[in-house]
C-alpha positions in Angstrom: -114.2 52.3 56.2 -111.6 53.3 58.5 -109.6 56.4 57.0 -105.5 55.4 56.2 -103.4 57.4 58.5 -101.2 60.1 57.1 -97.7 59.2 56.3 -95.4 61.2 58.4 -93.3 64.0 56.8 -89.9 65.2 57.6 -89.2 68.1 59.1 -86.3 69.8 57.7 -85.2 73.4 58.9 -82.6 75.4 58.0 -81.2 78.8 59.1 -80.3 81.7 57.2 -77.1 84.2 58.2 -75.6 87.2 56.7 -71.8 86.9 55.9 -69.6 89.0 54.3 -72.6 91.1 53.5 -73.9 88.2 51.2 -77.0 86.5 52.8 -76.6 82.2 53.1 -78.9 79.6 54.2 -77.2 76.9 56.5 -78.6 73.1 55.4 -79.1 70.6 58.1 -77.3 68.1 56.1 -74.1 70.1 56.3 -74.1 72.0 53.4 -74.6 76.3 52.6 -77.0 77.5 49.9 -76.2 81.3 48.6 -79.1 81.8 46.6 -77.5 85.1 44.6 -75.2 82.8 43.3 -77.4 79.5 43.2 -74.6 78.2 44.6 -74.6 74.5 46.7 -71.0 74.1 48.9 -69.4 71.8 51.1 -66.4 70.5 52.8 -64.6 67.7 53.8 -66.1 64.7 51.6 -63.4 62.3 51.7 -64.1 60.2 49.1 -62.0 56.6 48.6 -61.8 56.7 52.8 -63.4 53.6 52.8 -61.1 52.3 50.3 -57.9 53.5 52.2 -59.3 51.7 55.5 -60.0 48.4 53.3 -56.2 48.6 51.7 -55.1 48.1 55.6 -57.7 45.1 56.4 -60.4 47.1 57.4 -63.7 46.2 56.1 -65.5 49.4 55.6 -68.4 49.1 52.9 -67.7 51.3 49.5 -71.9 51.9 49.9 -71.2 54.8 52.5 -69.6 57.1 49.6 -72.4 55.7 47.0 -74.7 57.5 50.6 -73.1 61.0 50.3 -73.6 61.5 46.6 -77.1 60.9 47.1 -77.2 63.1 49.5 -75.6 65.3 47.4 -78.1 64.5 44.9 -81.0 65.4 47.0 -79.4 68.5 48.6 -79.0 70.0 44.4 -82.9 68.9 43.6 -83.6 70.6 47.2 -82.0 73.8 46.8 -82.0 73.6 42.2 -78.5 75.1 42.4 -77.1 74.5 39.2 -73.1 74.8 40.9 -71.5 73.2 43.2 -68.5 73.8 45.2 -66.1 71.7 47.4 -64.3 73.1 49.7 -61.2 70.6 50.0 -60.8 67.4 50.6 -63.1 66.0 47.9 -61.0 63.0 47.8 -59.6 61.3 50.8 -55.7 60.1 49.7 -53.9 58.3 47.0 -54.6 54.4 48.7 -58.3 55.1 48.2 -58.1 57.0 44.8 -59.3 53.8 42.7 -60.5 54.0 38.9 -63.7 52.8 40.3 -64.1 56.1 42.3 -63.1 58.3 40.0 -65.3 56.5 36.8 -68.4 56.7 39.6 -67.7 60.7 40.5 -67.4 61.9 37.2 -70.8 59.8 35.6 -72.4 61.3 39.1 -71.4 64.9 38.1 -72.8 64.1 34.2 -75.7 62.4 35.7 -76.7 65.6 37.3 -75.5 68.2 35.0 -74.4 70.3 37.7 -70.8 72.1 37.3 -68.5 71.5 40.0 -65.6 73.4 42.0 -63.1 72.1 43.6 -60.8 74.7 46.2 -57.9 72.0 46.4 -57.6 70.6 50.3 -54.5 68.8 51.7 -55.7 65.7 51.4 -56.8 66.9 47.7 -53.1 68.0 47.0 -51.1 64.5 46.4 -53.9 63.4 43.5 -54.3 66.5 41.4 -52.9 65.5 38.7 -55.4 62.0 39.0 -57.7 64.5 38.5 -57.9 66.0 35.2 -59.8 62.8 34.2 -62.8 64.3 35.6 -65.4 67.2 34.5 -64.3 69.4 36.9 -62.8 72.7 38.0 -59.6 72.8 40.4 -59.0 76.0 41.9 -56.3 77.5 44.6 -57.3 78.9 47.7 -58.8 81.6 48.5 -61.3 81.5 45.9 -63.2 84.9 46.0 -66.7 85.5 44.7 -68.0 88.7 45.5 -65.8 89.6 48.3 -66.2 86.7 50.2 -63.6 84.2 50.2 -63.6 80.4 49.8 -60.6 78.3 51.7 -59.9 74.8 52.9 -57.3 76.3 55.5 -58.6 79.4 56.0 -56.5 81.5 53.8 -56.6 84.9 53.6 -58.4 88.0 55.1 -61.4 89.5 55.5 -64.9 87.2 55.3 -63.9 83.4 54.4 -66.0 80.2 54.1 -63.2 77.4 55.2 -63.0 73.9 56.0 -60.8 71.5 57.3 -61.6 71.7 61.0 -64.3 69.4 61.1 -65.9 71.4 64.0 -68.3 69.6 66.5 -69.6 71.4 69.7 -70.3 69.3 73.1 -72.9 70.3 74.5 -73.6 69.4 79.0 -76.2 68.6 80.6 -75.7 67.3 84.0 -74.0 63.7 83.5 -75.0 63.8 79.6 -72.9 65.1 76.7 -73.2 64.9 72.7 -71.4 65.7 70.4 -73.1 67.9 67.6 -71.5 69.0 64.1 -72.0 72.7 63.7 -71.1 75.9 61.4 -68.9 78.2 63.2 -68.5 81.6 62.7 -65.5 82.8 64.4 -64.1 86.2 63.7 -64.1 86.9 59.7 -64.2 82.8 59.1 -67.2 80.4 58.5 -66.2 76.7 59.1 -68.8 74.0 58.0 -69.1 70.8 59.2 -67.0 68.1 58.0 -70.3 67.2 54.9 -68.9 63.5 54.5 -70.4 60.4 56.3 -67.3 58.6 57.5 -65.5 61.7 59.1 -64.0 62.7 62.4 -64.8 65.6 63.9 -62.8 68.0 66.7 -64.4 69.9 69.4 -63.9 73.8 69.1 -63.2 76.0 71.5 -65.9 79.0 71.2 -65.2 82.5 72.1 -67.7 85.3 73.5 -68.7 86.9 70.0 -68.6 83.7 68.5 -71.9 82.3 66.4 -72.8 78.5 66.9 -75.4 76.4 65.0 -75.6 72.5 65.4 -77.1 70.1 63.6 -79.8 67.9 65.3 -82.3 66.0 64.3 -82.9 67.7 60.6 -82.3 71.2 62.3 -79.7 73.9 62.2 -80.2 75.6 65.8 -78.3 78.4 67.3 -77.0 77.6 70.1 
């Protein structure tokens, strides 16, 4: 009898960086892991974009948010951080903001158990109050644990997780060009990819001493 084939596995790897002294592990699916504080963080999840883009006629499905929390989801049962932190824009605006959303976010977050932190972002801002419904925490930026500081505008001095930016790098070759999310350490700040699925992202302008890693293909490269 013929033997059954294996089934192919996944290969997933990630980097690891020291920051502000404390040691992190950069996640190919856009997320950090500090495993002194078994802490999971993002940024940049814009949740209820799909509803703000079908307010105007635009038929985006409401499935691509149900996508990031299970992505979410796997990254926690990955990594068995027990806290997680977003680092702004959890939420993408008022017009997407629906009682749906928020009643699917918050039986999420007690599905999961896991306690969650929320460094208010701009688009964050004009729905705070919307959000006391939910088991969360809302703090101000910067948010410092253990010296190192967490932003969505990188506020502050000294070492600083941010996000915001959305950073992408273009990379050449010849004729060819992609664009690839990417952490980027620049100076005393440490912007991470925009985490949510129906985001934008800007190209960044890198400088000598900078640090670079995409994300391709389930891996965090330095580049």
């Amino acid at each position: 009898m013929a033997k059954e084939a294996d089934t192919p596995t996944q290969t997933i790897k990630e980097a690891e960086v020291t920051f502000g002294g404390q040691a992190f592990r950069l996640l190919p699916d856009r997320a950090v892991y500090w495993p002194e504080e078994n802490l999971l963080f993002v940024a940049d999840v814009h949740l209820g974009k799909a509803e703000t883009f079908q307010g105007a006629g635009i038929p985006i499905p409401q499935a691509i948010h149900d996508y990031d929390l299970a992505r979410l989801s796997n990254l926690l049962q990955q990594t068995g951080a027990r806290r997680l932190m977003i680092l702004g824009d959890l939420f993408h605006g008022v017009a997407g903001l629906t009682e749906d959303l928020l009643r699917r976010f918050s039986e999420w977050i007690v599905r999961e158990g896991v306690a969650v932190t929320l460094v208010g972002g701009n688009h964050d801002r004009p729905v705070l109050s919307r959000l006391r419904s939910l088991p969360i925490t809302v703090v101000a930026e910067p948010y410092v644990i253990r010296g190192v500081a967490f932003t969505h505008e990188s506020v502050g001095d000294g070492p600083r997780w941010s996000g915001h930016k959305h950073p992408v790098l273009r990379l050449r070759g010849g004729p060819e060009s992609l664009r690839l999310p990417c952490f980027w350490f620049h100076g005393d700040e440490a912007v991470l990819p925009a985490f949510g699925t129906f985001t934008g992202g800007q190209v960044i302008r890198r400088s000598k001493n900078d640090r670079v890693f995409v994300v391709a293909d389930n891996e965090v490269v330095e580049v």
